[in-house]
C-alpha positions as CSV (number, residue, x, y, z in Angstrom):
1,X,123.2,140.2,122.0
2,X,121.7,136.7,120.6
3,X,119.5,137.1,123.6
4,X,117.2,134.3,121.5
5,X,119.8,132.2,120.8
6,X,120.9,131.9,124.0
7,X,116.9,131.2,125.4
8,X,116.8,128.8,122.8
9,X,119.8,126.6,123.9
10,X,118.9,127.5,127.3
11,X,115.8,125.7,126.8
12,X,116.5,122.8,125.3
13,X,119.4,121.9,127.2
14,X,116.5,122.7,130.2
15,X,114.3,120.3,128.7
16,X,116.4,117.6,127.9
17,X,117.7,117.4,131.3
18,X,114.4,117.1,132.7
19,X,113.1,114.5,130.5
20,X,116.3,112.8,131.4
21,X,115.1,113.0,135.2
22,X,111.4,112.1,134.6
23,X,112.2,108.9,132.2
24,X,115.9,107.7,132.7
25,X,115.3,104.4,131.8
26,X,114.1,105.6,127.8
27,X,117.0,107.6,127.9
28,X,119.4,105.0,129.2
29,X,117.8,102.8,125.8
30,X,118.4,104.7,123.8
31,X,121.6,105.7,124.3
32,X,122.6,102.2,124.5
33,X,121.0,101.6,121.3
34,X,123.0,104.8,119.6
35,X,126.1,103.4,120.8
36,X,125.3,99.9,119.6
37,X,124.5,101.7,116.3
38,X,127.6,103.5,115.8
39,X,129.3,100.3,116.1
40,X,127.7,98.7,113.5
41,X,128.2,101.4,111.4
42,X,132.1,101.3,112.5
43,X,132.3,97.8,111.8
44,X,130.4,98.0,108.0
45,X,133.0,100.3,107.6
46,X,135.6,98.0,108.5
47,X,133.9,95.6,106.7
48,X,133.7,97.4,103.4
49,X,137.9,98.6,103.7
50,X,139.2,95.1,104.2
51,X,137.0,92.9,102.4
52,X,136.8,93.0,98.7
53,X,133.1,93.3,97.9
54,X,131.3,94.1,94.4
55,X,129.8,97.2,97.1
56,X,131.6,100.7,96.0
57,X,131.1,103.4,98.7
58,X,133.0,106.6,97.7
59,X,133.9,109.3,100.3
60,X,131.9,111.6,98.1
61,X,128.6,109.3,98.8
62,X,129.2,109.6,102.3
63,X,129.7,113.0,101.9
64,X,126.3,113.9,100.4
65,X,124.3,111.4,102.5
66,X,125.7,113.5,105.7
67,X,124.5,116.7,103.7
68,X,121.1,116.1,103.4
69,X,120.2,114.3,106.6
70,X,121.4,117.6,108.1
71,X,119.4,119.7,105.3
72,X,116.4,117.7,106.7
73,X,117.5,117.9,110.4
74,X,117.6,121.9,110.0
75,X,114.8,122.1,107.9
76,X,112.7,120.6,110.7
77,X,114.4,122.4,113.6
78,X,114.0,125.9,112.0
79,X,109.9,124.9,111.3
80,X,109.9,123.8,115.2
81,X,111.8,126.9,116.4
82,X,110.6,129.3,114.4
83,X,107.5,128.4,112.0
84,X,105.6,126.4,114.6
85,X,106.5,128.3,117.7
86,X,104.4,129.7,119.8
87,X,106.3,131.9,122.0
88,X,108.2,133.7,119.0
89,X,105.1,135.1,118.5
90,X,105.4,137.5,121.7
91,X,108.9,138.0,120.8
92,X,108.2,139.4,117.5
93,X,105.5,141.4,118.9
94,X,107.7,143.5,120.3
95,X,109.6,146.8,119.3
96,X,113.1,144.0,118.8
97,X,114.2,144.2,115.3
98,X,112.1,141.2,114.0
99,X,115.1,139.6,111.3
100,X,117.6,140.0,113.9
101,X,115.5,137.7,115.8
102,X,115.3,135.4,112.9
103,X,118.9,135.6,112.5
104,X,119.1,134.8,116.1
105,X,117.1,131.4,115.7
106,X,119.5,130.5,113.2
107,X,122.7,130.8,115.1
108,X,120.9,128.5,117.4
109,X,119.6,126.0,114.7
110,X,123.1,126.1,113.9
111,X,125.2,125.5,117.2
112,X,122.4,122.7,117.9
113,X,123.4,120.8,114.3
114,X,127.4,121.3,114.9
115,X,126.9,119.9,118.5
116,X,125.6,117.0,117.2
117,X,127.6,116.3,114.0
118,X,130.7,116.5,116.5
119,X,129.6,114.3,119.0
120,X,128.5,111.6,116.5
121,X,131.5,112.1,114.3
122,X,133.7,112.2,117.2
123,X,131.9,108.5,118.5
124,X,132.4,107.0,115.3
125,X,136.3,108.2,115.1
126,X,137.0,106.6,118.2
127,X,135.0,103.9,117.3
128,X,136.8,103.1,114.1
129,X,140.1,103.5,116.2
130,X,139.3,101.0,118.2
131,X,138.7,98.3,115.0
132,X,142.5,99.3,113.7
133,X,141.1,101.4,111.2
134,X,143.4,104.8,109.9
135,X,141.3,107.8,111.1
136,X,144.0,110.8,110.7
137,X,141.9,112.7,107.3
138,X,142.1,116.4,108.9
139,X,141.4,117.8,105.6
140,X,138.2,115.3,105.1
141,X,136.8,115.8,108.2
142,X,137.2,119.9,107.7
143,X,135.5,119.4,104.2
144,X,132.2,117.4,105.9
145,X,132.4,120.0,108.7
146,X,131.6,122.9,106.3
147,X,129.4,120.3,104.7
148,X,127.4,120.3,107.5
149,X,127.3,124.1,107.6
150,X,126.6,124.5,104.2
151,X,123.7,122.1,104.9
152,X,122.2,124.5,107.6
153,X,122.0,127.7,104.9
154,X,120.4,125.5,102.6
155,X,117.7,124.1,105.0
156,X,117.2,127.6,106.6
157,X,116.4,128.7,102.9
158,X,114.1,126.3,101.8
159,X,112.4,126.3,105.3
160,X,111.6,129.8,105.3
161,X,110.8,130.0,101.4
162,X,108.5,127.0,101.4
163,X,106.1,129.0,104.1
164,X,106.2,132.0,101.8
165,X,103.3,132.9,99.7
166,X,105.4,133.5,96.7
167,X,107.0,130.0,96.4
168,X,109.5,131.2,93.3
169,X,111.5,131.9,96.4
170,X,112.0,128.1,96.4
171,X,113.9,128.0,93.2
172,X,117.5,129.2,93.8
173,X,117.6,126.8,96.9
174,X,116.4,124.2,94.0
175,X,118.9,124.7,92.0
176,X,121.4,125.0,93.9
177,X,120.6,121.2,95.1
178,X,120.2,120.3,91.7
179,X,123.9,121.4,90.9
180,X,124.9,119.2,93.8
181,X,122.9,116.4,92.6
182,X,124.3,116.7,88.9
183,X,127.9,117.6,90.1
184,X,128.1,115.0,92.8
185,X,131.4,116.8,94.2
186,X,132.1,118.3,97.5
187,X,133.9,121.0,96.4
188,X,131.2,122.2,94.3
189,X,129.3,122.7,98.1
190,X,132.3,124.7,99.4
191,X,132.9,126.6,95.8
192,X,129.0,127.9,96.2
193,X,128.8,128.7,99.7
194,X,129.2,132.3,99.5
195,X,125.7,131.8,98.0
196,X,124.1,129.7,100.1
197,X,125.1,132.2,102.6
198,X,123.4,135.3,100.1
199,X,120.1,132.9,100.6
200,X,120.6,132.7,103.9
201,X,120.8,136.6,104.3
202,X,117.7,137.0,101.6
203,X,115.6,134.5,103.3
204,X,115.9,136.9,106.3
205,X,114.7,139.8,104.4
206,X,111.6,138.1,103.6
207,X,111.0,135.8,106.5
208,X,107.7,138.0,108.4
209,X,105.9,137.1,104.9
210,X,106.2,133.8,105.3
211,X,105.5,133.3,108.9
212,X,102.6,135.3,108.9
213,X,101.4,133.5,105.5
214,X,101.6,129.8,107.5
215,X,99.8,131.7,110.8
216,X,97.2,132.6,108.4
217,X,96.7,129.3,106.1
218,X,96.5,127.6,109.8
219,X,93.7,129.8,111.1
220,X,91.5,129.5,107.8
221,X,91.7,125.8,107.9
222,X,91.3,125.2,111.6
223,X,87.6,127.6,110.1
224,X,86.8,125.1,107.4
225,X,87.0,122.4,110.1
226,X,84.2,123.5,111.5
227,X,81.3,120.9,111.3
228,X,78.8,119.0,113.6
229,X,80.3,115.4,113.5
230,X,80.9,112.4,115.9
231,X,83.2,112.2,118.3
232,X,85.6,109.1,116.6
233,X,84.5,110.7,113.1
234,X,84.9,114.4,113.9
235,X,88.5,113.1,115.7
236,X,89.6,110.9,112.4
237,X,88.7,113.8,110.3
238,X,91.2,116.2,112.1
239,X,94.1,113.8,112.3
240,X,93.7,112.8,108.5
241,X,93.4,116.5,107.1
242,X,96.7,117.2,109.4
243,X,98.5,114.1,107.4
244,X,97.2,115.6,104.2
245,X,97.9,119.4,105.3
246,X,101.9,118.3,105.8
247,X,101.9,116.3,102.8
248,X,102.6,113.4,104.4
249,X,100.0,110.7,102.8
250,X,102.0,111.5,99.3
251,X,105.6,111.3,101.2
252,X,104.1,107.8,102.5
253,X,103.2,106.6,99.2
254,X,107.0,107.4,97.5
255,X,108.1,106.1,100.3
256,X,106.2,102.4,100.1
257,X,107.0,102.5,96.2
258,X,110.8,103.3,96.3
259,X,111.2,100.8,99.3
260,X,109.7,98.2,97.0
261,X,111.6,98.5,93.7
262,X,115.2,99.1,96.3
263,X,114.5,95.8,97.9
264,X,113.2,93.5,95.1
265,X,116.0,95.2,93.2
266,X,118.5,94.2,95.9
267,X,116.3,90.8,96.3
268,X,117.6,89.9,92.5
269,X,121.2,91.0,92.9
270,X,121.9,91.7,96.0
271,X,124.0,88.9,96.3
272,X,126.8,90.0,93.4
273,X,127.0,93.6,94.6
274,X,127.3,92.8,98.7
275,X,128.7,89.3,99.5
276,X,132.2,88.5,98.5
277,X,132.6,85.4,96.2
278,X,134.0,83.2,98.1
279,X,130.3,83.7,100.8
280,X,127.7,83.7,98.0
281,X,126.9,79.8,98.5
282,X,126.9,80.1,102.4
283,X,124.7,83.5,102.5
284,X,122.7,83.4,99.4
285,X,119.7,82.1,100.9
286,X,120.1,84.6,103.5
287,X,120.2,87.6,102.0
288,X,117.1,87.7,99.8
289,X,114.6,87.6,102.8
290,X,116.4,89.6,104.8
291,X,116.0,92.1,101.8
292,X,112.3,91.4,102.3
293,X,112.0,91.8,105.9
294,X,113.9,95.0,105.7
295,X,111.5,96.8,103.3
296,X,108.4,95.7,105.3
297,X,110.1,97.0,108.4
298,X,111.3,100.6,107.2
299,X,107.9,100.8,105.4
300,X,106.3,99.9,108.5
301,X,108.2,102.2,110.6
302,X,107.5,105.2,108.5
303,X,104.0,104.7,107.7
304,X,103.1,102.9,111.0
305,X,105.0,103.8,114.3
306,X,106.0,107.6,112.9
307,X,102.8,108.6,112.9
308,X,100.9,106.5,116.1
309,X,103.5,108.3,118.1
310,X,102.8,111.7,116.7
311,X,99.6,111.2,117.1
312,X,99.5,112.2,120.7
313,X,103.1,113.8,120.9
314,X,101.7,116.6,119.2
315,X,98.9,117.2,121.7
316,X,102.0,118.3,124.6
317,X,100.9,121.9,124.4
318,X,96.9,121.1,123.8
319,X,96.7,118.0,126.1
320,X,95.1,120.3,129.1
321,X,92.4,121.6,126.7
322,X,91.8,118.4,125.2
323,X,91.1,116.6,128.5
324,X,88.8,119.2,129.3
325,X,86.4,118.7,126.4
326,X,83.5,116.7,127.5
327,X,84.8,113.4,125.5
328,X,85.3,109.7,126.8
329,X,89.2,109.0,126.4
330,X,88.2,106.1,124.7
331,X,86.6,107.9,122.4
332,X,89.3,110.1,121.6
333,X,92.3,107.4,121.4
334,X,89.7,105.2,119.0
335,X,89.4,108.3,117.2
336,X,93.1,108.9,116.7
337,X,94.1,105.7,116.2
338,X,91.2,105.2,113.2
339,X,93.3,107.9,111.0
340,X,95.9,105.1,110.9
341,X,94.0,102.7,108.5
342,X,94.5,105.6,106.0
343,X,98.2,105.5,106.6
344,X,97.8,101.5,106.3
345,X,96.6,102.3,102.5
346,X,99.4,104.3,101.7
347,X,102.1,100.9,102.6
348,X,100.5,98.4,100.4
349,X,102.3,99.8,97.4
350,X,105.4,98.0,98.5
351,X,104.0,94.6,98.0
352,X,103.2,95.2,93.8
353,X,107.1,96.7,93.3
354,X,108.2,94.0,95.0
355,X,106.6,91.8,93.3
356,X,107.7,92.9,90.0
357,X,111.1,91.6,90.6
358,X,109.9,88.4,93.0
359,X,107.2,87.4,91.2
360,X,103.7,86.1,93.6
361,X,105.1,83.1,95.1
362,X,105.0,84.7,98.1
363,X,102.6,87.6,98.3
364,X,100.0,86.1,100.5
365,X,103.1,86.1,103.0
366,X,104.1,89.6,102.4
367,X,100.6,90.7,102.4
368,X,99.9,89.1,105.8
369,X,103.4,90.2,107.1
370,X,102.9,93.6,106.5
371,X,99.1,93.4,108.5
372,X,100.9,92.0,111.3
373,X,104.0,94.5,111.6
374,X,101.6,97.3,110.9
375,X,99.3,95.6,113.8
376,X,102.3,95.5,116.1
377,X,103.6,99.5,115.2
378,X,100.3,100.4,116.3
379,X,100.1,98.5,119.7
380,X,103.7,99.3,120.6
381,X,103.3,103.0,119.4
382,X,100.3,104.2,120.7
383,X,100.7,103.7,124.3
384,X,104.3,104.7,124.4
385,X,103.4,107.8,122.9
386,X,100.4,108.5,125.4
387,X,102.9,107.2,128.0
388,X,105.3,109.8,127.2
389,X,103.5,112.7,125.8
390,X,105.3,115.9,126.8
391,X,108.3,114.2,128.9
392,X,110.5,113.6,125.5
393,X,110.9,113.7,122.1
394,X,109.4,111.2,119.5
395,X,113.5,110.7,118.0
396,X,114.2,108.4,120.9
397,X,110.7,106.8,121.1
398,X,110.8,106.4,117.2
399,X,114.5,104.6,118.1
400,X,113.4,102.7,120.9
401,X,110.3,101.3,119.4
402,X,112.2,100.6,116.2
403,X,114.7,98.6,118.1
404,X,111.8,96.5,119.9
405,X,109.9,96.3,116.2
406,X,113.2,94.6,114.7
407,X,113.2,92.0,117.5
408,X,109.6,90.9,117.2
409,X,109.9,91.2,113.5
410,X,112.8,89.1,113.2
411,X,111.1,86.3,115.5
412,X,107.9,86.3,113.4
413,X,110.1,85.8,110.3
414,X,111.6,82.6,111.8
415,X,108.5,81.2,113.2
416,X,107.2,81.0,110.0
417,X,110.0,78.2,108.4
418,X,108.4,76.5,111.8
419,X,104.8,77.2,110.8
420,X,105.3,76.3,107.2
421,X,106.4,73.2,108.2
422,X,104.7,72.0,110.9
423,X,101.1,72.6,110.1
424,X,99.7,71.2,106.5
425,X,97.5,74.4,105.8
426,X,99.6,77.4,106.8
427,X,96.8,79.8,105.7
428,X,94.5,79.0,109.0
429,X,97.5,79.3,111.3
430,X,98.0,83.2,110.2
431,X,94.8,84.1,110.3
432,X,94.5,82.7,114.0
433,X,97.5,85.5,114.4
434,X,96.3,88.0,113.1
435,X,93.0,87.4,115.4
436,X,94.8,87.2,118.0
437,X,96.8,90.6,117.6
438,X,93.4,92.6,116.7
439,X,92.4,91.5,120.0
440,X,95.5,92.4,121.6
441,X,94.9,96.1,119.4
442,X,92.1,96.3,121.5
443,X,92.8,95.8,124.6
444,X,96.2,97.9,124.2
445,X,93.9,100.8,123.1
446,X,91.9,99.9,126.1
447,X,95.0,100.3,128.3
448,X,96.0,103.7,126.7
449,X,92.5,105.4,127.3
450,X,93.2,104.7,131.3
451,X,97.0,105.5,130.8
452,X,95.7,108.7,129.3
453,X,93.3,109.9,132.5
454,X,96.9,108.6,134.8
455,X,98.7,111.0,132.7
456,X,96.7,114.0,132.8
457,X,96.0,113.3,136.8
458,X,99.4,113.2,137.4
459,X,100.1,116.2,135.6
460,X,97.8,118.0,137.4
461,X,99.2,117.0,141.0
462,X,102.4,118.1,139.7
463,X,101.1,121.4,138.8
């Protein structure tokens, strides 16, 4: 019995130890840096209790914030584990009862998102004990534990409904989320369970259709493909039809634009809703660019580093056929890397809506900041993912890099009060930078097309 579960957990707990063993210097980062994070969080919230701010943070926000990272979380662990997967398909080959062995995959989706909501809950309990801070809530903590399992039905549903040729499917798993949305109440979640567990049990019922639906969308595209192109063209045109294909050029876009009305919002009047009075004359220069640098950065991460790492920590399973077409490697990084400048398009957005409420003062800045933090994803990104293709998973490079991002970030930001006034004409001392890091692009891409042929030798001797 759960003979899938218990593979799947087996498995990753398999894999995550070896990745530990092959790279425990990433793994020692990033823990370090998820520690580090949960204290900031701790001390915001210490922050927020015992210092009167114009900020109001309800448990109920927290509540639903919680919810839907975890609707995400399962909604891209069932895709992995069962949408995606290759092996399942040999499982459901076979004379097993084929929903039991989707109903297996979810107990394991499952266990994977309550081990991690208690050992991150658990962190941040102990952490807010440490800062003085009342953590006895038994009854709070037992309503965002069913939160989180309410969370898994609903992400299971939508999962499995989105890959279904008939995508009414989708709609009670809609509404459902728009009740929460309108109701913004917890106890509407645990009031309605009992349903999201009925969706859970029909999305079962009709979860062959839409696996074999998504098999069959992937082979008739993979035949369009198709087509007698050049290698960096023929390259650019797969990885760009694979960011249209998962919708993620549009998700980009809303992305750049909501980031840019949040922060010139916050720009405005960030200072009367977040600092405290008595603060507003020391920190109210401070604020507004941070604002700024933040929304360059998370635009810049999502458009930039997400996707220069997945660009070749997808290729884990594929990597031994790839490296046996008869391609240059330089050929085939330039060609990867090339589908970026599309994703570039889809983060200028977030200059304009900032704009709005800054006004152009300083949008030759912004513009040229957001070249050079997109330059720098890209030369951080794209070696660390060739680096590490197939010995982890992109969470913890997407952390580490973002960690090593903020840093670089943050000193470009304060080189420029330097820059602006040091040198008469500003203008000719940024361009010189961003020659300097397109060169630097180069050779890095350079670097990575040997790293690449280390990789695949090594792997070889190893096999």
């Amino acid at each position: 019995m759960f003979e899938t579960t218990k593979i799947i957990l087996t498995e990753n707990t398999r894999n995550l130890l070896k990745k530990v063993k092959e790279t425990p210097v990433l793994y020692f980062i990033f823990s370090g840096m998820t520690i580090f994070s949960i204290i900031i969080f701790s001390f915001a919230t210490y922050f927020i209790i015992n210092i009167e701010t114009n900020l109001q943070i309800s448990l109920e926000d927290m509540f639903f914030t919680i919810f839907f990272v975890f609707i995400l979380k399962s909604i891209a662990d069932f895709h992995n584990n069962y949408i995606k997967s290759v092996p399942l398909s040999y499982t459901l080959s076979t004379q097993k009862n084929q929903k039991r062995t989707v109903f297996e995959i979810f107990v394991a989706v499952l266990v994977i998102q309550l081990i991690i909501w208690f050992s991150f809950s658990l962190m941040y309990i102990v952490t807010l004990t440490i800062f003085g801070v009342n953590v006895y809530y038994p009854y709070e903590y037992l309503l965002f534990t069913l939160g989180v399992i309410a969370a898994v039905f609903i992400g299971f549903s939508i999962c499995i409904n989105f890959f279904s040729p008939h995508k009414y499917r989708l709609v009670p798993s809609l509404i459902l989320l728009g009740f929460y949305f309108l109701g913004r109440h917890s106890l509407y979640i645990l009031i309605t369970l009992p349903l999201a567990v009925l969706q859970m049990v029909w999305s079962i019922q009709n979860s062959m259709p839409s696996y074999l639906f998504s098999k069959r969308k992937e082979r008739m595209k993979e035949i369009a493909q198709v087509k007698m192109r050049g290698v960096i063209r023929a390259i650019f045109y797969r990885e760009t039809t694979v960011l249209w294909r998962d919708r993620l050029l549009l998700s980009f876009i809303i992305t750049s634009i909501s980031t840019g009305i949040f922060s010139g919002y916050l720009y405005v009047y960030g200072d009367e809703i977040l600092i405290p009075e008595y603060l507003r004359e020391t920190m109210s220069g401070f604020l507004p660019s941070m604002f700024l640098y933040l929304s360059i950065f998370i635009v810049v991460m999502y458009t930039a580093v997400f996707p220069s790492l997945n660009l070749f920590l997808n290729e884990e399973k594929t990597m031994w056929l790839v490296r046996h077409v008869p391609i240059r490697n330089d050929l085939f990084v330039f060609g990867k890397t090339s589908a970026l400048s599309l994703c570039f398009l889809t983060a200028i957005p977030v200059i304009p809506y900032i704009s709005i409420f800054i006004g152009i003062d300083d949008i030759f800045f912004l513009i040229w900041f957001l070249c050079f933090s997109y330059l720098a994803g890209v030369i951080i990104s794209v070696p660390l993912g060739i680096k590490y293709v197939g010995k982890k998973s992109d969470i913890i490079l997407l952390y580490s890099v973002a960690m090593l991002l903020f840093l670089i970030l943050g000193s470009v930001s304060f080189l420029r009060f330097i820059i602006n006034r040091v040198f008469e004409y500003p203008i000719f001392i940024y361009a010189i930078i961003l020659l300097i890091e397109i060169l630097i692009l180069y050779f890095s891409l350079k670097e990575s097309s040997k790293m690449l042929a280390i990789n695949y030798n090594l792997n070889r001797q190893n096999t």
